[in-house]
N, C-alpha and C positions, 0 to 999 in steps of 0.2 A: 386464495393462496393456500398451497400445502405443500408439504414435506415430501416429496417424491421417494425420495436415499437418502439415507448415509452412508457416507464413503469414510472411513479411516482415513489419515493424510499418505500414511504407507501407501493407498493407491494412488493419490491423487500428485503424486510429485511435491509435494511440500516439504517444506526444510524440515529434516532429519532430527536436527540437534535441534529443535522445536518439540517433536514426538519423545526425544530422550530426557528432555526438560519434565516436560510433563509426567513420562512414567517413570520418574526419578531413576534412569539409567546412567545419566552421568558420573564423570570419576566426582570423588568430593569435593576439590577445587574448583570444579565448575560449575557443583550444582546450587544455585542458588532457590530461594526459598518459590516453592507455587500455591498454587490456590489449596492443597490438599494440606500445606505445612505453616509454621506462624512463622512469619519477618523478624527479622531484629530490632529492637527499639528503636522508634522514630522522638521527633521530638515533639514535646511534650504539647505543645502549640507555636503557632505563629504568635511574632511580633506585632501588633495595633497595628503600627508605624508602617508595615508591610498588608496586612489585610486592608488597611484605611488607602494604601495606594492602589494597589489593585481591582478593589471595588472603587476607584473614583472616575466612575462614567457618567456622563447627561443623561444616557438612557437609565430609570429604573428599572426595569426589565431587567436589565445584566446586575444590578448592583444586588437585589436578593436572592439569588446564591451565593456571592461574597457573603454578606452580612451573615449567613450559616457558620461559618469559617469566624467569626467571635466570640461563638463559645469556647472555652480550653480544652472540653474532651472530642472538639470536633476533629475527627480524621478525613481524607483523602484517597483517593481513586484515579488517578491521574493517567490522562493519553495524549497525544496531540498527532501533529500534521503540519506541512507546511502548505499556506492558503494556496488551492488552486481555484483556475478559474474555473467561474459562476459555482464555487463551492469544492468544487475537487471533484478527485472520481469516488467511487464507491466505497473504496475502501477508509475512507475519511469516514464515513459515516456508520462503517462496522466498528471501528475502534468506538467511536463514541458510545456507541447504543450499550458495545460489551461495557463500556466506563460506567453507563448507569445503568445498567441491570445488576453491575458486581457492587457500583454503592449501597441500593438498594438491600441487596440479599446481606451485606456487614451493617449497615446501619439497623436491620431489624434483628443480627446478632450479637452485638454487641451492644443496642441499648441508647446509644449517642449518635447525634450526626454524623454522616459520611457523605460528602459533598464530591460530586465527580464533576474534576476539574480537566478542560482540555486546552492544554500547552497550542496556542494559535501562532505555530513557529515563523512570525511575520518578519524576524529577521533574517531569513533565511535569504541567499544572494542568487540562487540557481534559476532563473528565468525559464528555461526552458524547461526543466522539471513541472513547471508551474502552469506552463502558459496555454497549455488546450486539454479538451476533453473530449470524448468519441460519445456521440448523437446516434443512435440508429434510425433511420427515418421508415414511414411506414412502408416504401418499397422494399426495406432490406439494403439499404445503401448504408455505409459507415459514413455518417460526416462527423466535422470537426468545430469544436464552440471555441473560439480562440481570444486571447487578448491582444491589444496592438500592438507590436513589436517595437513601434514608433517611442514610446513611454517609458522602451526600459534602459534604463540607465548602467551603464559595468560597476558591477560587486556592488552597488544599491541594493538597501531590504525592498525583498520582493512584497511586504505590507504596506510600501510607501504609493506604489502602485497606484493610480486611478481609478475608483471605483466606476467611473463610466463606461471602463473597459468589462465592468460583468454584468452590468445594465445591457449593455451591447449583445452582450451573450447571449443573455437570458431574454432578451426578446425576440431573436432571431431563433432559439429554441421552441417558443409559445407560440409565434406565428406557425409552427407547424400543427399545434396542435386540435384537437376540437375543439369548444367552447365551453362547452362542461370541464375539461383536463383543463384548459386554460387556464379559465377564473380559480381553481382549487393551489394552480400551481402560482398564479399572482396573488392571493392571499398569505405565503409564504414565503414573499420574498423582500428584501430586505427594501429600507423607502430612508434617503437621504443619509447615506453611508459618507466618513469623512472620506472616506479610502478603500483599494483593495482590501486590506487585511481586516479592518472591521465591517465590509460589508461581508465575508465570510463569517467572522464571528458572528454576524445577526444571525446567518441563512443560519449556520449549525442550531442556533440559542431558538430559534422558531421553532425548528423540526424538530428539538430535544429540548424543552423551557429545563429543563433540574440540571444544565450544564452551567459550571460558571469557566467562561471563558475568557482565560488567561494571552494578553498581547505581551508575547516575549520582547517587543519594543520597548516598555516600560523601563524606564531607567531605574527604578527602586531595586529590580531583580540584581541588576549588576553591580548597583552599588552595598545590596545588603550582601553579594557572593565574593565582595573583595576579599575578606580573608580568605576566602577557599582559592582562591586566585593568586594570593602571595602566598600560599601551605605550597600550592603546584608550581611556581615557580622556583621554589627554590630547592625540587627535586623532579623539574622536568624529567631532566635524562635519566633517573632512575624509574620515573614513571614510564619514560619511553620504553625500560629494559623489561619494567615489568609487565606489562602490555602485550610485548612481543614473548616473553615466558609463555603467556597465557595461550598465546594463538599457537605457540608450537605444541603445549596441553592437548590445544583442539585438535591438532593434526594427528597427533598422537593416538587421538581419540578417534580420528577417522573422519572427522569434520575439516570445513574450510574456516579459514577467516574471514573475518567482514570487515572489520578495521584496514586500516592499508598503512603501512610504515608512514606513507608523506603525513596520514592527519596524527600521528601520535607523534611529531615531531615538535611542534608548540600547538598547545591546544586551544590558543589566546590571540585573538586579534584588536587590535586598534579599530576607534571607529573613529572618521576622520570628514568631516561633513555630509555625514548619511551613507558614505563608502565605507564598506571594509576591508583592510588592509593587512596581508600577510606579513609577520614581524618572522623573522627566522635566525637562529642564532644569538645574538644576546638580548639579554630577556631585560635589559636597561630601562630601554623606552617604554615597554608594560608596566615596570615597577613604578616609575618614575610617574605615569599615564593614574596609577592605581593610588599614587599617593596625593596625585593634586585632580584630578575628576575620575574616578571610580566607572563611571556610568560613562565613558569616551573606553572601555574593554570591556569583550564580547568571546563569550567561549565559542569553540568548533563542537561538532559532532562528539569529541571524546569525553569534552565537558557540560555538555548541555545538562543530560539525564544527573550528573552528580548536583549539578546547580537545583535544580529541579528536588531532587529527594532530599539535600538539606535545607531548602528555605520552605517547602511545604510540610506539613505533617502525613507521607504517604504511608500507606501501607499496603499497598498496591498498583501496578503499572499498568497497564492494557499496552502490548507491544506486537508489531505485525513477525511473521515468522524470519525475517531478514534480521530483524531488531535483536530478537534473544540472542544471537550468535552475540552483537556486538556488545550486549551488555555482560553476557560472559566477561568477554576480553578484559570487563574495566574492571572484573570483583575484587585483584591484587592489589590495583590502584585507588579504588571505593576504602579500601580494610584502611590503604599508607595514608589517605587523606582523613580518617575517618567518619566516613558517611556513613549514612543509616542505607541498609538492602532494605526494599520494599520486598513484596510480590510479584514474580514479572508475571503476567499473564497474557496466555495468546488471544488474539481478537476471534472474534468473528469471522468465520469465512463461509460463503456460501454463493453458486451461480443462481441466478433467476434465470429459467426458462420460459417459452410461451407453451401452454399446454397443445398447442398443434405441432410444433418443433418435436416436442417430447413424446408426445403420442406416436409422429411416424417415425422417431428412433428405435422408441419398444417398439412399435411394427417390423424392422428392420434387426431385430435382436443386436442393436449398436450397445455395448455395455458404456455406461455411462462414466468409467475412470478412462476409457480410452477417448470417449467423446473430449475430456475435461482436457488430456495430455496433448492430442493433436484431432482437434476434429477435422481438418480438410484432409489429412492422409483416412482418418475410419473414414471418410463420408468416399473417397476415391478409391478403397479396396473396396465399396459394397458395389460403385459404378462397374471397377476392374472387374470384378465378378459377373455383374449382368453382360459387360460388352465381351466374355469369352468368345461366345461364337466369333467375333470380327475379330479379336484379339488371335485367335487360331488359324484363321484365314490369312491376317499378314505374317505369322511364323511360316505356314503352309508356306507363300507367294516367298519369302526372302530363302527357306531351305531350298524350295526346285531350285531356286536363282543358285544358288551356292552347287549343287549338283551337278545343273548345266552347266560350270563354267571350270568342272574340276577337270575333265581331260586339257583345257588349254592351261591351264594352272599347273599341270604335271609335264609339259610342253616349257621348256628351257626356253626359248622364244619368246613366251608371254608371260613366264612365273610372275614379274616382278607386275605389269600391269596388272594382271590380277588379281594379285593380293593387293595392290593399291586401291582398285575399284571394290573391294569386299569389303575392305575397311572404310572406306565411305560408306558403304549400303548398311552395315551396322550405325554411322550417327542417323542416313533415313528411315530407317528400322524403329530406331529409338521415336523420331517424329511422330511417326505414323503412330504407333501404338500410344504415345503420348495425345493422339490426339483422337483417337475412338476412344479412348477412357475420357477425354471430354468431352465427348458428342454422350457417351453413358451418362454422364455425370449433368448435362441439361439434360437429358429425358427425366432423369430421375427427378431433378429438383421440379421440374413440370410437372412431374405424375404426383409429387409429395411439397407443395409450395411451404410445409412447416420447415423444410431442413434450409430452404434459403437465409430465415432467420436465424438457425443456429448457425451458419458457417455467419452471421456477421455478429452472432451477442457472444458466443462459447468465449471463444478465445480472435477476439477482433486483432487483426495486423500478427497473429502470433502470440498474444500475451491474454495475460488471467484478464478475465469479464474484469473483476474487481479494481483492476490499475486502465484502464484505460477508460472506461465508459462514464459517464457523469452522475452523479448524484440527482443532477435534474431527469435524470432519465427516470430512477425508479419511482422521482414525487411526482412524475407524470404519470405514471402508471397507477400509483396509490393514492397521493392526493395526503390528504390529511390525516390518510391511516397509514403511511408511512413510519412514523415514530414509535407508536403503538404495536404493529408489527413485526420492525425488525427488534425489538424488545421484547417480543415473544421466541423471537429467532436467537435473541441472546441469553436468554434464559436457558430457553433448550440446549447450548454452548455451555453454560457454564453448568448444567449439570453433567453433562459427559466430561467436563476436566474431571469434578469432583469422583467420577470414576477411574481416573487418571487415564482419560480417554481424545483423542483429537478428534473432529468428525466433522468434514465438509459437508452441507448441507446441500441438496438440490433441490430447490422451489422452484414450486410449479404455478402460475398464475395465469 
């Protein structure tokens, strides 16, 4: 494994208001505190009452990094994700590693524990966000690791899930593999999980043992966050107003929103026999809900992160480039409920390539921001380019045609057939040359079988390596040096923040 590049995010298409985060360009209202500046007071420590829940697992394994979190000057580094299957895609696994490499680098600055905790968002209800992962197999084919569809229940937490559905997974992922990759990759994987949500918690707690992982299932969370739950009820709508202040800030600013009016409309749901259930309008039944079972309400999206930075002691977030936008939006509503701001901090971003993909790109002088933005149009203007000659030859063949047919075209008689029959010959025109740029475009991949894997790892179906492909992917590749790794990979992250700098990394292996 090595470093091939660094790319700035400015080339690489990442969110904007991410890069302006970091190189403190933002207006003042929205810049909140980063890695380079100190947060505002956190609290002083958790309550027993709250540490003693959280850490109450059968496994020991999970319960010693809770037990860290009983000292009083123990702080926090906190990330999460919502459990996908056989683990998630990649990018589950960059928030984490940045969560303990940034604990790490404060805990030996500051002197005290700093326990990096990852929020295992198992309540979360979106099924299909959750439910597959992109495999590449060794011919270059995208498959997919999927869970059963049959198991899922409407607005049910996606941690209630069946852990059999990632056992499933993950064996149909292994049978592809060697037996050396095998055996490395079933030594890491999780062995008699109650559930979806905690057999993700294992997988992550194996590949990173210094994580303490947090099941937002836990009913102590909602019931220690009731008052912050009747502070926001009883000035939704001005929370609403201020919300929306913020996002017209960002527009202002030249950024979009990430928030969407429906979820700043009540940030508070019922949980109603494992179902979640939208209350809209009068906030009665939450009150009511809040005063005789606390733990039967459940925040949305807008409440999560505040829930989160007053029951833990943070002082830093690890957040993906989507995230910083939304946490913007909440700072007005953070200041009216008075929560403590952490640090936000971006995660980790980086593609893994295969050193033959990569090598016949540099052969091809493909620059590597354009590879990242859309590799199948670079990879068919290098084919466009080779198939000129035929590409010439059908412009040649459609101009004579046009030519030949202009005296009957100038001939009243036939004007109107003519033009009708040209303007067909322009969509076969289109064919044709669409498809000598695919007859280029197999030569090519034959003469260079590295570029077949990057059209299926760069950007699979259209979108970043990092959101589609599996976590199982890269511990088949690395094996037990996985964690080790991308902890080297996060390091080298978080010093270019501390330059006030973003930098996608391109690994080469």
């Amino acid at each position: 494994m090595h470093v091939a590049e660094r790319l700035p995010w400015s080339e690489t298409g990442w969110s904007r208001i991410a890069a302006a985060h970091v190189e403190e360009q933002l207006p003042e209202a929205l810049q909140a505190p980063g890695l380079s500046t100190h947060p505002g007071p956190v609290r002083e420590a958790m309550p027993e009452s709250l540490v003693a829940a959280l850490s109450a697992s059968p496994r020991p394994e999970l319960r010693r990094s809770w037990e860290r979190l009983a000292d009083p000057k123990a702080r926090v580094v906190v990330t999460g994700q919502q459990p996908g299957c056989a683990g998630g895609v990649l990018l589950v696994l960059y928030k984490a590693a940045t969560a303990v490499a940034l604990a790490r680098r404060a805990e030996r600055a500051r002197g005290s524990p700093v326990v990096p905790v990852f929020w295992n968002a198992t309540d979360d209800v979106d099924f299909d966000e959750i439910a597959r992962v992109g495999w590449p197999d060794a011919h270059g084919n995208l498959l997919f690791l999927e869970l059963p569809r049959a198991s899922r229940r409407s607005q049910a937490w996606v941690g209630d899930l069946p852990a059999e559905g990632d056992a499933k997974a993950t064996r149909a992922a292994v049978e592809m593999l060697a037996p050396s990759a095998r055996r490395q990759v079933e030594a890491l994987l999780p062995e008699n999980a109650a559930d979806h949500g905690e057999w993700v918690g294992l997988f992550l707690h194996n590949l990173l043992p210094e994580l303490a992982i947090l099941d937002a299932r836990n009913p102590a969370l909602r019931a220690c966050a009731a008052p912050l739950f009747k502070r926001y009820l009883e000035m939704h709508e001005h929370a609403a107003r201020l919300v929306e202040e913020s996002s017209r800030r960002l527009e202002a600013a030249g950024f979009e929103r990430v928030l969407s009016a429906a979820s700043t409309r009540m940030a508070l749901f019922l949980m109603h026999q494992g179902q979640r259930l939208k209350v809209d309008g009068d906030p009665a039944p939450l009150l009511q809900a809040l005063d005789n079972s606390p733990e039967s309400v459940a925040p949305n999206v807008m409440l999560r992160p505040l829930v989160q930075d007053l029951l833990l002691p943070v002082i830093a977030t690890v957040v993906g480039p989507a995230e910083i936008g939304y946490l913007l939006q909440l700072r007005a509503v953070r200041a009216a409920l008075e929560v403590p701001e952490p640090a936000v901090v971006p995660r980790l971003t980086l593609t893994l390539l295969e050193k033959a993909g990569w090598e016949a790109g540099r052969k091809l002088r493909i620059p590597a921001a354009a590879l990242l933005a859309d590799d199948d149009r670079v990879l068919r203007d290098v084919a466009r380019a080779r198939g000129s000659a035929q590409l010439q030859d059908v412009d040649a063949a459609f101009e004579a045609l046009s030519n030949a047919l202009q005296p009957l075209q100038q001939d009243g008689a036939y004007a109107t057939g003519v033009t009708r029959a040209l303007k067909r010959t322009r969509g076969v025109r289109a064919d044709l040359e669409r498809h000598v740029e695919d007859v280029a475009l197999q030569k090519l991949l034959a003469e260079e079988p590295g570029l077949a894997a990057l059209q299926t790892c760069v950007r699979p179906r259209g979108r970043a390596q990092e959101r589609v492909l599996a976590v199982l992917w890269l511990l088949a590749r690395w094996g037990r040096d996985t964690g080790p790794r991308l902890l080297e990979l996060a390091e080298a992250h978080l010093d270019a923040l501390e330059r006030r700098a973003l930098e996608h990394q391109i690994v080469v292996d």
